[in-house]
C-alpha positions, 0 to 999 in steps of 0.5 A, a space after each residue: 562396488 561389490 554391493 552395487 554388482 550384486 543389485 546388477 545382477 538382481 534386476 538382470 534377466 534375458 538380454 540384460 543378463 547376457 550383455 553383463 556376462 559378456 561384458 565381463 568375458 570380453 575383459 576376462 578371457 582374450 580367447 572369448 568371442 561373443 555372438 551376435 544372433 542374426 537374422 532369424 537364424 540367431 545365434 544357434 545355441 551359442 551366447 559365446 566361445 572360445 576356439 583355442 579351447 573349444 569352449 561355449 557358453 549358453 546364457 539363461 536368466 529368467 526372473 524366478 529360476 527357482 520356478 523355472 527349472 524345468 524351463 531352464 533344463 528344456 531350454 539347456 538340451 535345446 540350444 545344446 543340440 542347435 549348438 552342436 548341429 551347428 558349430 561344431 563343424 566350425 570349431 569342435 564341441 568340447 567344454 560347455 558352460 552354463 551361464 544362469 542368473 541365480 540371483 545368489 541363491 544356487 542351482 537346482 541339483 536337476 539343473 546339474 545332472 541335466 548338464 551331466 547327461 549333456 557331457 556323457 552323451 556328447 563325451 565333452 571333456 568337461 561341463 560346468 554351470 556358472 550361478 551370480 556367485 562365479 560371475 561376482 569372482 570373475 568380475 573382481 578378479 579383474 582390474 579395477 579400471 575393468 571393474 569400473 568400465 562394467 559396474 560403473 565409475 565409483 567416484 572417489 568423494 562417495 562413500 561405499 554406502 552412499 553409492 549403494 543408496 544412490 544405485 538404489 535410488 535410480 533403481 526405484 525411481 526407474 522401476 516405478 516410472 516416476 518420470 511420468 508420475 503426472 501421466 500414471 496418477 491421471 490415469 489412476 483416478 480414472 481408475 486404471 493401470 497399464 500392465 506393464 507399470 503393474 509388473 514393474 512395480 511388482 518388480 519394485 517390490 521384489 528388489 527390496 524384499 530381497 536387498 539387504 540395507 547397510 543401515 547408514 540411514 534408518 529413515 531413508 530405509 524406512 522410507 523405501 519399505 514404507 513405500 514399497 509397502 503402499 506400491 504392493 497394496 496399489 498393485 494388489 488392488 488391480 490384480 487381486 479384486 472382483 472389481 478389477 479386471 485385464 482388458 482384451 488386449 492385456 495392456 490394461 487393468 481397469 475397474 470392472 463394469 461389464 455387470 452394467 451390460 447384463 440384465 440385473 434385478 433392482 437390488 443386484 444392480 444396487 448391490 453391484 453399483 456399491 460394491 464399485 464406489 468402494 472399490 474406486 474411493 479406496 482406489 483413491 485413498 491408495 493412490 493418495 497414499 503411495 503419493 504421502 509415502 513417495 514424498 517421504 522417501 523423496 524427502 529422505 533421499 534429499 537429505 541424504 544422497 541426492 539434495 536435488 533429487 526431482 529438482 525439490 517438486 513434491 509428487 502430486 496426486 494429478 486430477 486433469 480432469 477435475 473428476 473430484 473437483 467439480 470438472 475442475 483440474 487440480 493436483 493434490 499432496 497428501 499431508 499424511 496416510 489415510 486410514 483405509 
């Protein structure tokens, strides 16, 4: 349970990461009311308080605090003030929490003297800044009926690993949208990518970076490095290319032929022309690629957690169109990585 939270709380930011620490609030303290923003007037700085003591909690949960800090403290004095100017007329200002998703690592000490200054010039009684770690406390402080209703049922037949794994197979198979896999791959031979799909899969790639495995299945481990490994180089051939570029409106990168509306000599159009065919025929072996290494990792997880995971179909390398195959549709499964 406790392994589950913590990958809760890695894939938590904005509003997700808000709802969790209410949810545990709500069990935790019988004084605690949460807010609810309304309108465009929202919630006035104010993610949750307590009137018996006067205390009020501010939630902030970006992707990378590290990075962010400076946003964090910004964001902090901000909705302080707007809480101030305006609650404390309804219950007095006198303690408040800083609610951060640190993701287990810590908080920037200029995080903790922002917060200082914050209690001195509004002579609070007493501040204080909550990282993952004092979420984690409270929440197992609680009942286990509690802990059950915020982190999930855990069912008595599934051992503490494999609901580990199981939580973990969701979070993949959710982050890299394999739902619509047939969708994706089809536009992947047409040389595309949605942005959004772009940050999830980098989203993907940063939660294993950052999980540590129990080592139950060393294959099935394995299996999602291997992946995570073929996602990384799909996403860096978008984002990390000449050839490649984000679109006007943002919400899609493509493979770039605007050289096409330029004036070229013979030789740089030539030049230009190869330099795309490259690109786009290891965009293919890429693309193959991550569908060998999602059928491994599909193949794996069945003979471990889940022995109907996506009902026993291999994933595809999906051609609608039949751009490689004469204008004929067809779908292709790789038997084995390509060199590239």
């Amino acid at each position: 349970m406790r392994t589950k939270f913590r990958l809760i709380v890695h894939e938590s930011t904005g509003q997700k990461y808000e709802d969790l620490f209410v949810k545990i609030m709500s069990y935790a303290d019988v004084n605690f009311k949460p807010v609810k923003a309304h309108g465009n007037i929202g919630d006035r700085g104010n993610d949750g308080w307590s009137s018996v003591s006067g205390r009020y909690y501010q939630s902030y949960a970006p992707d990378d605090l590290p990075a962010n800090t400076e946003n964090a403290i910004n964001k902090m004095k901000a909705d302080f003030l707007k809480l101030k100017s305006f609650w404390d007329d309804i219950c007095p200002v006198k303690e408040f929490v800083f609610v951060v998703n640190d993701k287990f690592l810590g908080v920037s000490p200029h995080i903790t003297s922002a917060i200082n200054e914050i209690k001195a010039e509004n002579n609070l009684s007493n501040v204080e800044i909550w990282g993952a770690s004092d979420l984690e406390r409270i929440l197992f402080s609680l009942s286990s009926d509690q802990i059950s209703q915020i982190v999930g049922e855990s069912r008595s037949d599934v051992q503490p690993h494999d609901e580990f794994y199981m939580f973990l197979v969701d979070s993949v198979t959710k982050k890299l949208h394999l739902t619509d896999w047939m969708r994706i791959s089809d536009n992947l031979i047409a040389n595309s990518i949605e942005d959004s799909l772009i940050d999830s899969f980098s989203e993907f790639t940063a939660l294993v970076f950052r999980t540590s495995f129990p080592g139950k299945y060393p294959l099935l481990d394995s299996s999602i490095a291997e992946l995570c490994n073929r996602v990384e180089r799909l996403v860096e051939h978008f984002t990390n290319s000449n050839n490649a570029y984000l679109i006007d409106n943002g919400e899609w990168w493509q493979i770039d032929r605007r050289w096409k509306r330029e004036w070229l000599q013979q030789h740089d159009y030539n030049q230009k022309y190869d330099e795309c065919e490259r690109w786009r025929k290891k965009l293919f072996n890429i693309h193959s690629n991550l569908v060998h290494a999602l059928n491994l990792f599909a193949n794996e997880v069945r003979k471990t957690v889940k022995n109907d995971y996506f009902m026993n179909q291999s994933f595809v390398v999906n051609d609608s169109l039949g751009t490689y195959n004469q204008m004929q549709g067809y779908q292709y499964i790789p038997s084995e990585f390509v060199a590239i």
